[in-house]
N, CA, C and O atoms as a printed pandas DataFrame, in Angstrom:
     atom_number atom_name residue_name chain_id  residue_number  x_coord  y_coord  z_coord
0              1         N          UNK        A               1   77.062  116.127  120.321
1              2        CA          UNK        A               1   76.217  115.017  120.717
2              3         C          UNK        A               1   76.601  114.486  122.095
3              4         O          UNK        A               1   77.818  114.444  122.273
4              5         N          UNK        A               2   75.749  114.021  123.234
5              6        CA          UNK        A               2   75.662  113.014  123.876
6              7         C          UNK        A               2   76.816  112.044  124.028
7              8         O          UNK        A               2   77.221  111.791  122.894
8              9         N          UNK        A               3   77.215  111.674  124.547
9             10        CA          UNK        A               3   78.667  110.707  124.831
10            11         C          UNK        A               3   77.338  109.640  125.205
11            12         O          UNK        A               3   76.313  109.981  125.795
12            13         N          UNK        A               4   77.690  108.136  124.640
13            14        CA          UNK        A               4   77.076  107.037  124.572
14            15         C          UNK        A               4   76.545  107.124  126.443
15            16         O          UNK        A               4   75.377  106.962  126.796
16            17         N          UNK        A               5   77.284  107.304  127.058
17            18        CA          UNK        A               5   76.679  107.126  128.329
18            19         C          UNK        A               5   75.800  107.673  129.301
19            20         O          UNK        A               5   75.473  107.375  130.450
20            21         N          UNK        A               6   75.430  108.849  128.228
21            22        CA          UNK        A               6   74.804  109.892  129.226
22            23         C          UNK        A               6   73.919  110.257  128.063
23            24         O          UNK        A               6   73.802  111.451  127.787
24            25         N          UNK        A               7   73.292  109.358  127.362
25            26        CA          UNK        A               7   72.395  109.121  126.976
26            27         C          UNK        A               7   72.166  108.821  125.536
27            28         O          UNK        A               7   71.042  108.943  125.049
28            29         N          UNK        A               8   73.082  108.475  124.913
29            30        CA          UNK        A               8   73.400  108.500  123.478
30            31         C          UNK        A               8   72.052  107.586  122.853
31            32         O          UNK        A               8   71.964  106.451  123.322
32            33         N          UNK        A               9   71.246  107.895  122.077
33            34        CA          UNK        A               9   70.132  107.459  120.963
34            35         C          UNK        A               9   70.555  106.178  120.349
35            36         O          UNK        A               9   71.726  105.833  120.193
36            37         N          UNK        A              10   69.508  105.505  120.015
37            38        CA          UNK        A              10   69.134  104.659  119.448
38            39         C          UNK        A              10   69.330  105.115  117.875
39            40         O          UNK        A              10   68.908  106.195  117.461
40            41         N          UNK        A              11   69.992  104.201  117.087
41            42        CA          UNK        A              11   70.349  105.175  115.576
42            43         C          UNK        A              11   70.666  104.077  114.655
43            44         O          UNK        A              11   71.241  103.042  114.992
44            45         N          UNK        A              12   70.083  104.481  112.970
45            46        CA          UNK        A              12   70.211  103.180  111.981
46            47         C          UNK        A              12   71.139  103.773  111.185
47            48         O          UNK        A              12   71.313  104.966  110.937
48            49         N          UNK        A              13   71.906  102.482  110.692
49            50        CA          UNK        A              13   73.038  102.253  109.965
50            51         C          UNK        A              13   72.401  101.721  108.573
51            52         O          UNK        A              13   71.834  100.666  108.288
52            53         N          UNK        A              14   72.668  102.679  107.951
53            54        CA          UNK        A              14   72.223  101.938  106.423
54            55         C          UNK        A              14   73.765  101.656  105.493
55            56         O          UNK        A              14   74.701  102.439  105.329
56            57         N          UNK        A              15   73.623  100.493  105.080
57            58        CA          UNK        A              15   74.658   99.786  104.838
58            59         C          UNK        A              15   74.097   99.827  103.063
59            60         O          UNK        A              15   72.924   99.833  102.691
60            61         N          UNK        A              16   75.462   99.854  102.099
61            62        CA          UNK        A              16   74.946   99.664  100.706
62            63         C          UNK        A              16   74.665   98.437  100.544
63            64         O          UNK        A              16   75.596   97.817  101.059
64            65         N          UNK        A              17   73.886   97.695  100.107
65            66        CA          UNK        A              17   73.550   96.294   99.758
66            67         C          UNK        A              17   74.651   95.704   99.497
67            68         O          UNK        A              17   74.866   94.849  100.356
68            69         N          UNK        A              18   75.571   95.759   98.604
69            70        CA          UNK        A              18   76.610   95.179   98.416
70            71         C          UNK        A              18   77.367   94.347   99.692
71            72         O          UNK        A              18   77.867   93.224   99.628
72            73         N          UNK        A              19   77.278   95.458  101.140
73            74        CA          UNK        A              19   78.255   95.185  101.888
74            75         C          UNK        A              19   76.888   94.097  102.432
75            76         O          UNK        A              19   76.991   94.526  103.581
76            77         N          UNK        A              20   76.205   93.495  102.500
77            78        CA          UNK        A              20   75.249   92.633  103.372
78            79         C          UNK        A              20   75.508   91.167  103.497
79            80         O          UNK        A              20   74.873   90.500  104.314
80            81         N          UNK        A              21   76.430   90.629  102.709
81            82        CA          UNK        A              21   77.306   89.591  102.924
82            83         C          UNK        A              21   77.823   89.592  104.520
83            84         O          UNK        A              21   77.313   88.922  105.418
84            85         N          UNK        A              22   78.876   90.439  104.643
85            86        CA          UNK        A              22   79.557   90.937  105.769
86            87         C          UNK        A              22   78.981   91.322  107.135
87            88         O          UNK        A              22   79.621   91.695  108.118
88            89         N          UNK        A              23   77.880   91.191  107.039
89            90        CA          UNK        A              23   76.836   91.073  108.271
90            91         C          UNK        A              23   76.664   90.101  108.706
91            92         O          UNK        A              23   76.446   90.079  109.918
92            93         N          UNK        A              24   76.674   88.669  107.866
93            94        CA          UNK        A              24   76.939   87.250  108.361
94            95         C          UNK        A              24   77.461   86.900  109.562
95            96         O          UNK        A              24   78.642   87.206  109.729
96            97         N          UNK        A              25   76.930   86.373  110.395
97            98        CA          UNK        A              25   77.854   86.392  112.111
98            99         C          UNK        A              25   77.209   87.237  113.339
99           100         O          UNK        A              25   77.085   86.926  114.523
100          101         N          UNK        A              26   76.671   88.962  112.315
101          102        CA          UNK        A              26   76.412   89.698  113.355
102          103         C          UNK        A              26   74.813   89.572  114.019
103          104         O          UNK        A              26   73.833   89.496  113.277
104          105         N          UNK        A              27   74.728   89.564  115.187
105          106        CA          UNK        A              27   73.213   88.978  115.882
106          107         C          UNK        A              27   73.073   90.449  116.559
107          108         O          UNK        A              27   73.912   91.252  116.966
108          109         N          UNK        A              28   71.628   90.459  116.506
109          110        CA          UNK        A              28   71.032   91.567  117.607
110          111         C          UNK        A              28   71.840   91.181  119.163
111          112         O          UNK        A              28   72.211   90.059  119.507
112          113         N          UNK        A              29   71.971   92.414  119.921
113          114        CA          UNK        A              29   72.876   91.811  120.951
114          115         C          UNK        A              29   74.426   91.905  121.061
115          116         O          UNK        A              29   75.055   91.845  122.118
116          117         N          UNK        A              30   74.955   92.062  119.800
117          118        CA          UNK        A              30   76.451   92.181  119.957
118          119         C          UNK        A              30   76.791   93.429  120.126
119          120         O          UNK        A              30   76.282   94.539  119.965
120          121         N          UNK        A              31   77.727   93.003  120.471
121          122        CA          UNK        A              31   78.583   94.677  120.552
122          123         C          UNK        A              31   79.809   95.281  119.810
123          124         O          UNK        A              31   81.010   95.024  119.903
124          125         N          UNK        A              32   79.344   95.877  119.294
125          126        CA          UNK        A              32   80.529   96.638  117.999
126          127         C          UNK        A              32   81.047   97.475  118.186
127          128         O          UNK        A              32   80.580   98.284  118.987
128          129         N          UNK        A              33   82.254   97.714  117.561
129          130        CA          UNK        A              33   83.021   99.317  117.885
130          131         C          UNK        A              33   82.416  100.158  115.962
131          132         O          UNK        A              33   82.456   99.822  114.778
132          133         N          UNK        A              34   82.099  100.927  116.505
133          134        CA          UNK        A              34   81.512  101.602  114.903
134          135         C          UNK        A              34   82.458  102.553  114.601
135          136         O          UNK        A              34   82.223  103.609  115.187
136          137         N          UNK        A              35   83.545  102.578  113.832
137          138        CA          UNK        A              35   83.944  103.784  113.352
138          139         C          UNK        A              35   83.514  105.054  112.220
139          140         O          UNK        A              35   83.032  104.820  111.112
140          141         N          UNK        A              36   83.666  105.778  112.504
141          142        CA          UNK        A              36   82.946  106.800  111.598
142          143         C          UNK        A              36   83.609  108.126  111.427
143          144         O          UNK        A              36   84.127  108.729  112.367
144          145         N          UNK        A              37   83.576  108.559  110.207
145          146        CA          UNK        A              37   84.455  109.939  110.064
146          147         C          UNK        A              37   83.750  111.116  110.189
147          148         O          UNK        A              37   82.703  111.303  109.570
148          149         N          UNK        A              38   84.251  111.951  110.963
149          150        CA          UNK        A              38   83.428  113.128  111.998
150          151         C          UNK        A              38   83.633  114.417  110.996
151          152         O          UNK        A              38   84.380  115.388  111.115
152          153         N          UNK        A              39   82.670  114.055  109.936
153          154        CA          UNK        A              39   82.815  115.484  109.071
154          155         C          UNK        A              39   82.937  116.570  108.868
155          156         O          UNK        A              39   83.451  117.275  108.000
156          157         N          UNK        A              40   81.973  116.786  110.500
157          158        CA          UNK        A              40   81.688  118.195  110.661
158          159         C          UNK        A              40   82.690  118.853  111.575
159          160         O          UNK        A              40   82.537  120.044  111.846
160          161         N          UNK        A              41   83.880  118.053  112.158
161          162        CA          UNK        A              41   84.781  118.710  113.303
162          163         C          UNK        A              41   85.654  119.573  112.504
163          164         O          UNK        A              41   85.592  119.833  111.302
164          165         N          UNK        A              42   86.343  119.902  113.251
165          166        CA          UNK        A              42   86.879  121.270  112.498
166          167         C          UNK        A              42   88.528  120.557  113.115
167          168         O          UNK        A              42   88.663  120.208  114.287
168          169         N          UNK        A              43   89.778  120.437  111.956
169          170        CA          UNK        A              43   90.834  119.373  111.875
170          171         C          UNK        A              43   91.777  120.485  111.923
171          172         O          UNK        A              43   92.798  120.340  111.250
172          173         N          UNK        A              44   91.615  121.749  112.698
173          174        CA          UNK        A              44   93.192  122.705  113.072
174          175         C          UNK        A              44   93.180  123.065  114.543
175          176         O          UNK        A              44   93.768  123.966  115.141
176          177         N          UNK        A              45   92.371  122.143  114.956
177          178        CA          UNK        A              45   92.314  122.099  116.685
178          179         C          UNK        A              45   92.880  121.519  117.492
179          180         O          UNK        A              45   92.349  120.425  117.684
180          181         N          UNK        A              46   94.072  121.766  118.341
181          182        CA          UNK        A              46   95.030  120.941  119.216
182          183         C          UNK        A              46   94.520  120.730  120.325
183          184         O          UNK        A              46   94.354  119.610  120.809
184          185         N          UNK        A              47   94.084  122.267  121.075
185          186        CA          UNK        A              47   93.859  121.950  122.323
186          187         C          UNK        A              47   92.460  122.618  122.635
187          188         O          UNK        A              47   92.215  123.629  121.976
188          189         N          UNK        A              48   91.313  122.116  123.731
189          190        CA          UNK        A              48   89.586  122.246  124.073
190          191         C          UNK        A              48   90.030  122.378  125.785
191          192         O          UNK        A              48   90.833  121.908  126.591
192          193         N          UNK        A              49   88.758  123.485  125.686
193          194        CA          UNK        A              49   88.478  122.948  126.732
194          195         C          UNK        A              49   87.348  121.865  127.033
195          196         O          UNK        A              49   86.221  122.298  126.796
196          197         N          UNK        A              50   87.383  120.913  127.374
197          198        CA          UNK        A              50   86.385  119.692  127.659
198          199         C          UNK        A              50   85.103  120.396  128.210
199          200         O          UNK        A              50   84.849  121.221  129.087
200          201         N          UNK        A              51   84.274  119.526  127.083
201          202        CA          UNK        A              51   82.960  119.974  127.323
202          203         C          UNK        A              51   82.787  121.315  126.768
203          204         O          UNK        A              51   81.732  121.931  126.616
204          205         N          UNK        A              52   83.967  121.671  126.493
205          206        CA          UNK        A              52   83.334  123.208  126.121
206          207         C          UNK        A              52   82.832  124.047  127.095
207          208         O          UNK        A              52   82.355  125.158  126.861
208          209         N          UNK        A              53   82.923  123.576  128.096
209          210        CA          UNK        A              53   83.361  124.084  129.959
210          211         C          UNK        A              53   84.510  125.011  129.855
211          212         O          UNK        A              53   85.611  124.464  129.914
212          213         N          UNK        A              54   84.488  126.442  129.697
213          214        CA          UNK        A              54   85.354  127.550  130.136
214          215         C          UNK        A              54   86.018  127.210  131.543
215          216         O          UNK        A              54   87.169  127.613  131.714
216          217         N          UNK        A              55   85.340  126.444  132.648
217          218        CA          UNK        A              55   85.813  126.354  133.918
218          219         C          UNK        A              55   87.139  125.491  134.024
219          220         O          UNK        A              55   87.842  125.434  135.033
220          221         N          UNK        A              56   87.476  124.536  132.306
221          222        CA          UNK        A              56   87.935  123.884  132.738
222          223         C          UNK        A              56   89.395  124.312  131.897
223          224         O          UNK        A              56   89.410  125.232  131.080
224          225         N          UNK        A              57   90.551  123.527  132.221
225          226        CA          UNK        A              57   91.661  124.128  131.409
226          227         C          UNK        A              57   91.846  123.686  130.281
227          228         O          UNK        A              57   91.517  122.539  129.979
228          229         N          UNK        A              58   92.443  124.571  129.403
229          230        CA          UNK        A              58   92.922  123.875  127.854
230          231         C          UNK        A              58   93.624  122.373  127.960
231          232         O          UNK        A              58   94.550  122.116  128.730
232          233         N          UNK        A              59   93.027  121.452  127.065
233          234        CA          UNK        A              59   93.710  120.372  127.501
234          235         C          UNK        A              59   94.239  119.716  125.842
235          236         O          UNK        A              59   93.295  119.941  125.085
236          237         N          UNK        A              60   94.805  119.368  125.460
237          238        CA          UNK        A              60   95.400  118.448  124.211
238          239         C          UNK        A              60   93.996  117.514  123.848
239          240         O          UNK        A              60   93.209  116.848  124.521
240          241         N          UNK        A              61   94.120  117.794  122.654
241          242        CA          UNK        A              61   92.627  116.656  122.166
242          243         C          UNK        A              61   93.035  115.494  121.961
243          244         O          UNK        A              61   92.188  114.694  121.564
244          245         N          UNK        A              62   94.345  115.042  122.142
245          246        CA          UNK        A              62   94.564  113.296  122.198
246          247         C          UNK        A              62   94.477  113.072  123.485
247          248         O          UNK        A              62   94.780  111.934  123.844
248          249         N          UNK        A              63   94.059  114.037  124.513
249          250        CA          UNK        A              63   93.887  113.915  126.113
250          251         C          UNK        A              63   91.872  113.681  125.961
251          252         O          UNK        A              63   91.168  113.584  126.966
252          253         N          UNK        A              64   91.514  113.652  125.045
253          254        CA          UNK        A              64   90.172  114.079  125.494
254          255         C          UNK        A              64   89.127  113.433  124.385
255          256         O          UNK        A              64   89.492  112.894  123.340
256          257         N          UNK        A              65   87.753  113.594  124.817
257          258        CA          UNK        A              65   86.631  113.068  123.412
258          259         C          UNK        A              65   86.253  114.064  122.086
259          260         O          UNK        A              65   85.394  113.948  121.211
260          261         N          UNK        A              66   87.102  114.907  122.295
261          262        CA          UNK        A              66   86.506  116.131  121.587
262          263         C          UNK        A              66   86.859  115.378  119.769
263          264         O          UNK        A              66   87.785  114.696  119.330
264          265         N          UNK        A              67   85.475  115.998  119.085
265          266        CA          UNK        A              67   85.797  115.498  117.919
266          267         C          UNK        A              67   86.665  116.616  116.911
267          268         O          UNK        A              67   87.012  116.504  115.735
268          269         N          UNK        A              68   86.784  117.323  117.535
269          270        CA          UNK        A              68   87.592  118.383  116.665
270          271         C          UNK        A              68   88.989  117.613  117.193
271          272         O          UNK        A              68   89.255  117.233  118.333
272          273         N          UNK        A              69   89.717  117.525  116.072
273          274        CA          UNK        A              69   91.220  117.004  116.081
274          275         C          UNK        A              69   91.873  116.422  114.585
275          276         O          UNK        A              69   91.260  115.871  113.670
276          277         N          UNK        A              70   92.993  116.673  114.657
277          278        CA          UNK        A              70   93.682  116.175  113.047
278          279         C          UNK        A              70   93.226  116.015  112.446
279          280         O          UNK        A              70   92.950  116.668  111.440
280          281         N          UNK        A              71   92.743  114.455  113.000
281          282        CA          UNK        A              71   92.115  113.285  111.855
282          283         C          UNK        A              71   91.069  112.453  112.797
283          284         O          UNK        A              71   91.112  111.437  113.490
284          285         N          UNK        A              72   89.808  113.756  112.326
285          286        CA          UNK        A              72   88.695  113.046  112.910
286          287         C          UNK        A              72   87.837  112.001  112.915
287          288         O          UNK        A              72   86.636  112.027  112.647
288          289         N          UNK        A              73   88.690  110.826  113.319
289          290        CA          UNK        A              73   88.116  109.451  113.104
290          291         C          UNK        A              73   87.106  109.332  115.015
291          292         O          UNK        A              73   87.510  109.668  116.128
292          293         N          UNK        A              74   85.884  108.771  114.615
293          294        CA          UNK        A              74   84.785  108.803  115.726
294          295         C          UNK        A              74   84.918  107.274  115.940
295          296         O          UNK        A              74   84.915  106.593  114.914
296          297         N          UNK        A              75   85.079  106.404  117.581
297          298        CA          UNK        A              75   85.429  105.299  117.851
298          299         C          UNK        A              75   83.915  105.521  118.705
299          300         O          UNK        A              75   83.658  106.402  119.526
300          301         N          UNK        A              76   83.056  104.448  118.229
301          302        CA          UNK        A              76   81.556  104.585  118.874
302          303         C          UNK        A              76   81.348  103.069  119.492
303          304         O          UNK        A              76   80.816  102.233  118.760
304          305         N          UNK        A              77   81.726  102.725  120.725
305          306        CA          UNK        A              77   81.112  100.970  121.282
306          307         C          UNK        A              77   79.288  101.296  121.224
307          308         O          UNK        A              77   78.667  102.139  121.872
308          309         N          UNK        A              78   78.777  100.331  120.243
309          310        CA          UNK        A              78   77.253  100.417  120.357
310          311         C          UNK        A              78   76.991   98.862  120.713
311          312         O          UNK        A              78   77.962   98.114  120.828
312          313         N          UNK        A              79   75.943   98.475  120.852
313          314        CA          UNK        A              79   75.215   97.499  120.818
314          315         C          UNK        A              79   73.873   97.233  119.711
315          316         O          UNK        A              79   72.773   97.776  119.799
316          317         N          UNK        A              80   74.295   96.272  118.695
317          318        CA          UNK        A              80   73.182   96.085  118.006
318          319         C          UNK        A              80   71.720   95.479  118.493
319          320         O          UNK        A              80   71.502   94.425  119.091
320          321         N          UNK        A              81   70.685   96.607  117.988
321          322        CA          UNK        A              81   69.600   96.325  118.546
322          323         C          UNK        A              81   68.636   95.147  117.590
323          324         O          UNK        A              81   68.016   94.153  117.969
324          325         N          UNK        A              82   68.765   95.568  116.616
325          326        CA          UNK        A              82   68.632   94.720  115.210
326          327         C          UNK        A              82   68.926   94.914  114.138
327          328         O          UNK        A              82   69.430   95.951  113.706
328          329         N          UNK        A              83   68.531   93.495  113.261
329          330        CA          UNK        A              83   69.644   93.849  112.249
330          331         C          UNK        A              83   68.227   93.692  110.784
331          332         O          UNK        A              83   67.475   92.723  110.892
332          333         N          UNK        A              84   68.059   94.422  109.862
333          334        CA          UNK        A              84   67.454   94.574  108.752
334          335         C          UNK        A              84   67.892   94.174  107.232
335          336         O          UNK        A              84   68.138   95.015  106.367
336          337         N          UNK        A              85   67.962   92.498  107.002
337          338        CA          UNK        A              85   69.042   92.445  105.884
338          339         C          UNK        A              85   68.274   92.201  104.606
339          340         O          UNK        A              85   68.518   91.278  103.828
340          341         N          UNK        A              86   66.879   93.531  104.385
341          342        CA          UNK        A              86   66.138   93.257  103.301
342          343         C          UNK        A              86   67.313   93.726  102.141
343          344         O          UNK        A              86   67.960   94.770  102.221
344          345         N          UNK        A              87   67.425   92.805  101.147
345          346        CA          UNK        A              87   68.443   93.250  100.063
346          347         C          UNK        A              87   68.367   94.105   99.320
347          348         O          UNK        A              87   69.273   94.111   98.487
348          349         N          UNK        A              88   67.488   95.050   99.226
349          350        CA          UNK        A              88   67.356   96.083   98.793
350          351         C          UNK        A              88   67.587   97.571   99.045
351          352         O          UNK        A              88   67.793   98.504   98.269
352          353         N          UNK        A              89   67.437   97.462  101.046
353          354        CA          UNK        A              89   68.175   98.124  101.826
354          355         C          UNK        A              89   68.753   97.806  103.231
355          356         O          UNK        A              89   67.955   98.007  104.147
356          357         N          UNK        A              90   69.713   97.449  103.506
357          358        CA          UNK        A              90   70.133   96.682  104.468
358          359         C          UNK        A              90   70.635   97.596  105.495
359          360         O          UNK        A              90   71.210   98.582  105.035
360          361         N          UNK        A              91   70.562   97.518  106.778
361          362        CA          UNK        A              91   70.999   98.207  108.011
362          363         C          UNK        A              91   70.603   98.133  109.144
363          364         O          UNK        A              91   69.514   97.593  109.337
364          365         N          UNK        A              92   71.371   98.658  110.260
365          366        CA          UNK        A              92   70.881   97.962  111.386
366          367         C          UNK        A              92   70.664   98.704  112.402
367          368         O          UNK        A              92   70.835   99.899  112.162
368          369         N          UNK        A              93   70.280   98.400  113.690
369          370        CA          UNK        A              93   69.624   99.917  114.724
370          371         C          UNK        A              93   70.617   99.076  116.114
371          372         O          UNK        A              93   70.751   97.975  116.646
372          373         N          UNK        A              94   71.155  100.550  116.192
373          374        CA          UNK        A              94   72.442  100.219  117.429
374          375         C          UNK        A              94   72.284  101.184  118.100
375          376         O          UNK        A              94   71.905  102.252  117.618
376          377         N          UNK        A              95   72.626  100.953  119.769
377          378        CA          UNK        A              95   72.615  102.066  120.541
378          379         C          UNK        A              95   73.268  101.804  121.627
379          380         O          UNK        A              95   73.557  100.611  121.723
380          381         N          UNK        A              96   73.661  102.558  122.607
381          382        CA          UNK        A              96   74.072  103.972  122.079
382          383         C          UNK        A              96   74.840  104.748  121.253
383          384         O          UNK        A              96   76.022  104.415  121.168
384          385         N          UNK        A              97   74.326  106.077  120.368
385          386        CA          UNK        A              97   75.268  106.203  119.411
386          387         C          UNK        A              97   75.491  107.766  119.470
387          388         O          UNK        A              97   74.482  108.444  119.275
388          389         N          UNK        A              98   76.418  108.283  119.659
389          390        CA          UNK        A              98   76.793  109.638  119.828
390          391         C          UNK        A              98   77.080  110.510  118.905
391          392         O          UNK        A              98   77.695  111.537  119.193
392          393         N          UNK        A              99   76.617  110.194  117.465
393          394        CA          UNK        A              99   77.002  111.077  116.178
394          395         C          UNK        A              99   76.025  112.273  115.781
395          396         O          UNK        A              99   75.131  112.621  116.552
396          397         N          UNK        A             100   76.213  112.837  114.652
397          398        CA          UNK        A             100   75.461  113.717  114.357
398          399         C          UNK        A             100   74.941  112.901  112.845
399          400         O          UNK        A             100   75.737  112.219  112.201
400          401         N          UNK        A             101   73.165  113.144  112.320
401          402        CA          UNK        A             101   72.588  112.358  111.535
402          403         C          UNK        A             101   73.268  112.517  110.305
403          404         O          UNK        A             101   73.521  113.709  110.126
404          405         N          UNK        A             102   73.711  111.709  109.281
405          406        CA          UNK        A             102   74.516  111.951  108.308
406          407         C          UNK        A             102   76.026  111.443  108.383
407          408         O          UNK        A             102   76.744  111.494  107.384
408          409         N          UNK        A             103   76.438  110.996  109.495
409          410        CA          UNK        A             103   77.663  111.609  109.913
410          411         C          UNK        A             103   78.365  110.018  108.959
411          412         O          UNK        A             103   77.799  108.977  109.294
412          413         N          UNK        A             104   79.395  109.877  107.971
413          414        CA          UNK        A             104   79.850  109.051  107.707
414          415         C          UNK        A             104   79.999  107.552  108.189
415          416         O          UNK        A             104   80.165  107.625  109.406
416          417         N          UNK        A             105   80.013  106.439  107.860
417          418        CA          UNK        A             105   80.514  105.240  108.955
418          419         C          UNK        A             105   81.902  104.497  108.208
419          420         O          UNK        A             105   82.004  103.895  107.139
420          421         N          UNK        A             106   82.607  104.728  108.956
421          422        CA          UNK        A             106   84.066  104.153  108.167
422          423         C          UNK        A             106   84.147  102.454  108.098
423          424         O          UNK        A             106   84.644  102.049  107.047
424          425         N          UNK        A             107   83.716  101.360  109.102
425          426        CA          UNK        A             107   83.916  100.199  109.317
426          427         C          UNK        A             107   83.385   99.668  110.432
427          428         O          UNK        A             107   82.833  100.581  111.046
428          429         N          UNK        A             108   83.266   98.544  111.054
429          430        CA          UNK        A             108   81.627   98.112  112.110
430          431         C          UNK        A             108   83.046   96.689  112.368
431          432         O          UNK        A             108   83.489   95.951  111.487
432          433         N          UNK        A             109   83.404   96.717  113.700
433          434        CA          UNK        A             109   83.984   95.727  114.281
434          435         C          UNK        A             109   83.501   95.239  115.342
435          436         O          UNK        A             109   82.984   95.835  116.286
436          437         N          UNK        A             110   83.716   93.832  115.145
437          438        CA          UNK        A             110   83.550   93.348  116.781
438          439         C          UNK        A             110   84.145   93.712  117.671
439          440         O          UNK        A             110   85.367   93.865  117.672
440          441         N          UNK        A             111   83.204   93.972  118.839
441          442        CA          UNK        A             111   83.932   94.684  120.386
442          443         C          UNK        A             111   84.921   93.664  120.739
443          444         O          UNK        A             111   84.673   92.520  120.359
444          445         N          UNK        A             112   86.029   93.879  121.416
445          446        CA          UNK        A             112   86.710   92.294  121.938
446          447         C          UNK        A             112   86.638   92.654  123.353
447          448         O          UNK        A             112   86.881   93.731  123.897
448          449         N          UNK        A             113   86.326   91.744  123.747
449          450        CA          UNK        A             113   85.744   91.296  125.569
450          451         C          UNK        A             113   86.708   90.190  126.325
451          452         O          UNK        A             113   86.883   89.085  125.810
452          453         N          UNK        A             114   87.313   90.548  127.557
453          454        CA          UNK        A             114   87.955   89.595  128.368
454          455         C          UNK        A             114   89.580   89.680  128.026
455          456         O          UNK        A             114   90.396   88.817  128.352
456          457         N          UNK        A             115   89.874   90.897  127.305
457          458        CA          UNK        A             115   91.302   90.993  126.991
458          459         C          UNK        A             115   91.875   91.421  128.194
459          460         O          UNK        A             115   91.240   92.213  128.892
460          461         N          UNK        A             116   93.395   90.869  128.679
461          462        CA          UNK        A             116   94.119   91.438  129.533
462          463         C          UNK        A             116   95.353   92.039  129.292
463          464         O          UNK        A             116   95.911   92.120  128.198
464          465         N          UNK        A             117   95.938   92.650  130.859
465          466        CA          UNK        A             117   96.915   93.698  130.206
466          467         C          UNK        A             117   98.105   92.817  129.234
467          468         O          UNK        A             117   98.520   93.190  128.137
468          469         N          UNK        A             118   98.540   91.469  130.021
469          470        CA          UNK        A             118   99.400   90.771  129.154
470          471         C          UNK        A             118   99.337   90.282  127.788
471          472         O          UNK        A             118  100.211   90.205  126.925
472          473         N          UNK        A             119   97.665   89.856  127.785
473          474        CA          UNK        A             119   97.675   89.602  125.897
474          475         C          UNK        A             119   97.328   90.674  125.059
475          476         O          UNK        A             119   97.396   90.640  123.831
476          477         N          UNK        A             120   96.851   91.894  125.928
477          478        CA          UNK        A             120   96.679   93.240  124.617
478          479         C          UNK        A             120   97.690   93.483  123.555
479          480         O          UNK        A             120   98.691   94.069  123.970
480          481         N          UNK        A             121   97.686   93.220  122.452
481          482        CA          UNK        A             121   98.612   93.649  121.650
482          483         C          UNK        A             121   99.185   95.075  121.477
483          484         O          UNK        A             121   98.328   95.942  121.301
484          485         N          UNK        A             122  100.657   95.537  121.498
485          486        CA          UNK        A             122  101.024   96.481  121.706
486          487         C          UNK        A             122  101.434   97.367  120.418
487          488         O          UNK        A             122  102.130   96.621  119.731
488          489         N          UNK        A             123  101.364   98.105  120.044
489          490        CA          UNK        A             123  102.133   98.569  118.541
490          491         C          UNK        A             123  103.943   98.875  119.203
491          492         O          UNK        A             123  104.153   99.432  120.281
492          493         N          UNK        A             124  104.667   98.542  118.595
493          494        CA          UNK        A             124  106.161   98.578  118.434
494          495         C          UNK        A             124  106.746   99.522  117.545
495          496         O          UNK        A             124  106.306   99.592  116.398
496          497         N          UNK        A             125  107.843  100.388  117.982
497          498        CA          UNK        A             125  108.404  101.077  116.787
498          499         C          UNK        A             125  110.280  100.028  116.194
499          500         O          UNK        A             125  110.567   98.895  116.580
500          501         N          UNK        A             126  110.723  100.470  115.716
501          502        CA          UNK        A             126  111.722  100.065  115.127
502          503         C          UNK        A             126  113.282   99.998  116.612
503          504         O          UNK        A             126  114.227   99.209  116.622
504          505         N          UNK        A             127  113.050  100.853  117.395
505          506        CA          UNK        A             127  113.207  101.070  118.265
506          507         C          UNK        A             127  113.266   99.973  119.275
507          508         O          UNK        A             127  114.290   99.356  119.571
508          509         N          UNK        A             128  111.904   99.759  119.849
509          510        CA          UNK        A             128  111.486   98.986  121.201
510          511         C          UNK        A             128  111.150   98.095  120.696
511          512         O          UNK        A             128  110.324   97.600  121.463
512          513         N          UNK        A             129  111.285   97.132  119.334
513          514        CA          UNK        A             129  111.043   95.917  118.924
514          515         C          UNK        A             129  112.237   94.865  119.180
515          516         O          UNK        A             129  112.112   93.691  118.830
């Protein structure tokens, strides 16, 4: 698929009714990070060439977007276009979205905006704590 920026589709999220509580807050207009589990990548792949460009060199897939890797978790920034909270089937139309149709959705977060390098929170090991 399309990388959100170079032209990624307009695409609906159907949510089980249950979860439609949890939509509370969210407005057409926001911006979410969508996670989603990339079913179809293939999880014994270390290193791509990007793009799938022969021209280019083998590179490490924690260097790159490729969804083939370990643990193919898909990090998608969309923008909700609207939101559909008939209770019978609830979901919403966000774009841009770079998946393939079907493709799992793991969890729907708010984007965070205006963070800097000093307040980004860092992960720590046992080590450097």
């Amino acid at each position: 698929p399309k990388q959100g920026d170079e032209g990624g589709v307009e695409a609906r999220i159907d949510l089980d009714p249950e979860f439609l509580p949890a939509l509370e807050g969210v407005r057409a207009g926001d911006e979410l990070i969508l996670l989603t589990w990339l079913d179809a990548a293939r999880r014994d792949v270390l290193q791509v060439q990007p793009r799938d460009d022969p021209a280019r060199p083998l590179t490490g897939v924690f260097a790159t977007r490729s969804p083939d890797r370990p643990n193919p978790i898909g990090l998608h920034p969309v923008r909700v276009v609207a939101i559909d909270a008939d209770p019978a089937r609830p979901h919403l139309r966000v774009a841009p979205l770079e998946a393939i149709d079907g493709t799992p959705v793991l969890d729907l977060k708010v984007a965070l905006r205006g963070r800097t390098a000093h307040t980004t929170p860092r992960a720590t090991t046992p080590d450097s704590a």
